[in-house]
N, C-alpha and C positions, 0 to 999 in steps of 0.2 A: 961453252955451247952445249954442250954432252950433259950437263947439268939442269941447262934450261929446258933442253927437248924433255930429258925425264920428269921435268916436273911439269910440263904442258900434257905431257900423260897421263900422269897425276890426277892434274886438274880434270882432265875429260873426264877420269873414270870417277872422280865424284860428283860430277853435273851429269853422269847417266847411272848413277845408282840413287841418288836423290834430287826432287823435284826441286826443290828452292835453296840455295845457301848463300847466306850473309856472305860478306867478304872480310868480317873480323872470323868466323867460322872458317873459309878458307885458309885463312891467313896462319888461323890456330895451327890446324889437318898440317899445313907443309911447312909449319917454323919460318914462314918467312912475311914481310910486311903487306900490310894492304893496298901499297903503290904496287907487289910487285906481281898482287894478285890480277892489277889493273891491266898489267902491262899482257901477263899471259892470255886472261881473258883477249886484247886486243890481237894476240899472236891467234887466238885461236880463230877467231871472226875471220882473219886473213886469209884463213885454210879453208874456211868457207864453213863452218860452224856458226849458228847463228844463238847467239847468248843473247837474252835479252838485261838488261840491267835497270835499276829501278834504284833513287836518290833516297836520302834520308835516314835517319833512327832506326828505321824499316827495311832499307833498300836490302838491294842482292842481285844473287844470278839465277838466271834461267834459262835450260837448254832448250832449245825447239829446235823445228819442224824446218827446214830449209826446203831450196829448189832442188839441190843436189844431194844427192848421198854420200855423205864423207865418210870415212874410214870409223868402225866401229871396234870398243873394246869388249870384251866378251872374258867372263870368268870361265875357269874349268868347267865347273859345269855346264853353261850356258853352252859354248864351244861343244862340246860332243850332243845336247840337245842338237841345234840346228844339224851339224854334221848330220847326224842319224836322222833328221825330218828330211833336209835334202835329198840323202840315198832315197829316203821312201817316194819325196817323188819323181824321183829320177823313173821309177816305174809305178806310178800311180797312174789316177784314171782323167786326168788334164789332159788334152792335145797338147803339144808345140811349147812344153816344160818341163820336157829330159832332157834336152841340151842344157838349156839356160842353169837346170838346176846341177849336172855337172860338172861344167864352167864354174858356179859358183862353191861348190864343194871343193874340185883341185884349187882353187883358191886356196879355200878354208884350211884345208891339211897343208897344204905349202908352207903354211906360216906359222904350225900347230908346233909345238914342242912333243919331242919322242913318245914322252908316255900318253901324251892323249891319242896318238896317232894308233900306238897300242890297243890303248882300251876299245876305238871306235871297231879296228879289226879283229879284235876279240869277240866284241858284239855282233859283228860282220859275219864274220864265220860260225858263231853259235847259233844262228836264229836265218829259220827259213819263214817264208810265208802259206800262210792257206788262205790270203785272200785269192777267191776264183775274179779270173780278169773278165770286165765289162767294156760298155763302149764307153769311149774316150769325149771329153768334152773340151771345147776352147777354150782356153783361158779368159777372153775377153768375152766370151758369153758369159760366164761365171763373174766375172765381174761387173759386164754392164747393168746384171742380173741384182748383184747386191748393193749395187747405188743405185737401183731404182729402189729397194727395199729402203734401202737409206733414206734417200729423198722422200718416199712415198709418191711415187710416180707412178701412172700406168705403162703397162709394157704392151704394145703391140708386136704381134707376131704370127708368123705361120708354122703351124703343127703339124706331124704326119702321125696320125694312131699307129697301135700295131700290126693294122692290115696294111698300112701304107697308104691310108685317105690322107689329103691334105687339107686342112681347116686354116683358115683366118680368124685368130683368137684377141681380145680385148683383156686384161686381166692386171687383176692389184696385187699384186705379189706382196707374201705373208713373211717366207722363211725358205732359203735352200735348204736340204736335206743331205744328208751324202749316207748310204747305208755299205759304204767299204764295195759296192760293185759298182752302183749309178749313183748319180745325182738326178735329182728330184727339185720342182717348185711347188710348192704349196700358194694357191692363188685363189683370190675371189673372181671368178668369170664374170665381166659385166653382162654378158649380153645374156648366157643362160642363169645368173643372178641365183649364183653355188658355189661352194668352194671344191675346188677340184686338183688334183695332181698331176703333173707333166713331168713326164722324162725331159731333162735339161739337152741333151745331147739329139731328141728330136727338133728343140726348138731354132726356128730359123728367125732372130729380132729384126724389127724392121725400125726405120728411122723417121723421123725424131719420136722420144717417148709422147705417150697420151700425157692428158693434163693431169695435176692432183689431187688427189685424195687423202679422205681420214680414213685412217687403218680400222680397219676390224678386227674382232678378235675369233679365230676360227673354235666350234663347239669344244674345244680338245687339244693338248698337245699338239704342236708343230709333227713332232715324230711320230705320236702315236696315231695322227689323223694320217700322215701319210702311208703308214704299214697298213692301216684298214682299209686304206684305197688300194693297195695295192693286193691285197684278198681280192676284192672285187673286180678287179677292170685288168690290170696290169698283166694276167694271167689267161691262157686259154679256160681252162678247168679251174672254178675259186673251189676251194675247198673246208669244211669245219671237219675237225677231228679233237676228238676225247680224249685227252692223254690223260690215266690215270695217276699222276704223282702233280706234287705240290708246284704251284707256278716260276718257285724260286729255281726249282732242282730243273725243270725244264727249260727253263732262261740259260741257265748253266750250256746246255747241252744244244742250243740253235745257234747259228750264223746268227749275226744283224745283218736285216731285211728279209729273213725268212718267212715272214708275217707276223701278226699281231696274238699276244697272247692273253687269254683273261680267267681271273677263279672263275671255276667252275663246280662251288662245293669242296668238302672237308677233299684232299686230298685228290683234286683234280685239276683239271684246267680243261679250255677251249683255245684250240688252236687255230687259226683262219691265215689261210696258206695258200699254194695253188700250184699251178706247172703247167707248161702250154704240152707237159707230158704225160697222163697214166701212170706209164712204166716207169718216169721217174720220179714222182712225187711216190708212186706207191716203193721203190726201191729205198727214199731216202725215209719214207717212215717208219718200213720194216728194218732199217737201217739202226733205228735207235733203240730197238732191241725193248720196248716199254708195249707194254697194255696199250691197246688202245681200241676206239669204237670212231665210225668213217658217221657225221651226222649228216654231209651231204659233201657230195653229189651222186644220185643214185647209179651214174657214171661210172663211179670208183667204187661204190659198195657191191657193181655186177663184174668190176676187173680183178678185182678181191677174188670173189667166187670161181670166175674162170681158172685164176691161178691156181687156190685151193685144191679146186677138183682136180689140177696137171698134175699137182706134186703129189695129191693123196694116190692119184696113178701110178704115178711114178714110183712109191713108194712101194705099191702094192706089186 
């Protein structure tokens, strides 16, 4: 019996490491006959593995897709991969998916052999974060969100802007976004007939989706059309600023979702950025310690000067 179990292990871990295999190929893999590859396949269906099989010169197996989740085998690597995605969203920006993910990590170690339990607390304790925490999104909005993107269905819904208006919005959604604080939808508006960005965590869906549609394709990148919206709208104060070095060295040196970056000439770039702050859009520029020239808002280019003249006081 201890013999059989090990090789219906076997067998799973080569129907989920490759998509199709004969059952003279099985048979080869575990030294043993193709009645008895028959047999395990049937042991495994029993467990609620659903194997499909196909007859002939041709035939074989194939794992799929069941109603339930049965028990999965995971290599070393793979194993400390989810490990370490689960911690992250144990404190990620999901609502009501720090327990669940959890629950499913003490799983995962429970079962892990010593040294990977090692390696994962090694990594555990080496590594802190500097993602700055945002607002938190449901899970099932995120979801309902990407199978309407799937299906190509309209989503209706009610919005609240940054002042707290609330709008009734119609819209075909293109792509989530996640820029590591918020999530983002990138959507064609039917009624104002534009493509626009929405915080995911302002959106309230309503029921049942609008009818169907053929996709669009928006001017731009998914990502980059949402960082330029977010210059613009997202922001009390949008701002352009000159940073004198190269767009590579400067990329280096920003968060993701700090705004959109573009050449600006040998040895420059344009930064289009924002803050519902002054003091701290102007703190985290002078922050990065780089040249730079303010192209708008003339907002910023007179909090610049006020500063100036404090410290030139001050100095003096």
């Amino acid at each position: 019996m201890l013999e059989t179990s090990a090789r219906l292990l076997r067998v799973l871990a080569l129907l989920q490491a490759q998509r199709d295999w004969t059952g003279a190929a099985l048979a080869e893999r575990l030294d043993v006959t193709t009645r008895t590859v028959r047999s395990d396949i049937d042991r495994l269906r029993q467990l609620g593995y659903r194997v499909h099989s196909t007859t002939g010169s041709a035939g074989g197996y194939r794992l799929e897709a069941g109603n339930a989740m049965p028990p999965l085998l995971l290599d070393d690597e793979e194993a400390v991969a989810v490990a370490v995605g689960l911690r992250a969203a144990a404190s990620g920006s999901v609502a009501g998916i720090e327990e669940t993910s959890l629950r499913a990590l003490a799983k995962l170690e429970q079962t892990m052999p010593s040294r990977l339990r090692r390696r994962i607390d090694m990594l555990r304790s080496a590594t802190v974060s500097a993602a700055g925490a945002g607002p938190t999104v449901a899970a099932e909005v995120l979801t309902a969100i990407a199978e309407a993107v799937y299906r190509c269905e309209q989503l209706r819904f009610d919005y609240r802007d940054r002042a707290g208006a609330a709008t009734r919005r119609r819209a075909e959604p293109h792509r989530l976004v996640y820029t590591e604080r918020r999530w983002y939808l990138l959507a064609w508006d039917v009624d104002r007939a534009d493509w626009r960005t929405y915080r995911a965590d302002r959106i309230r869906l309503r029921t049942p989706n609008g009818p169907r549609f053929a996709p669009k394709e928006p001017p731009e990148e998914a990502v980059a059309h949402v960082l330029r919206g977010l210059g613009q709208s997202a922001w009390r104060h949008q701002a352009v600023i000159r940073l004198y070095e190269p767009v590579e060295t400067i990329a280096a040196m920003l968060p993701p979702g700090s705004g959109l970056l573009e050449p600006a000439g040998e040895g420059a770039c344009l930064w289009r950025t924002g803050s519902d702050s002054l003091r701290d859009l102007t703190t985290f520029i002078t922050g990065l310690g780089l040249p730079f020239k303010v192209e708008a808002p003339q907002a910023l280019r007179d909090h610049l000067a006020a500063l100036a003249a404090r410290y030139v006081a001050a100095a003096s």
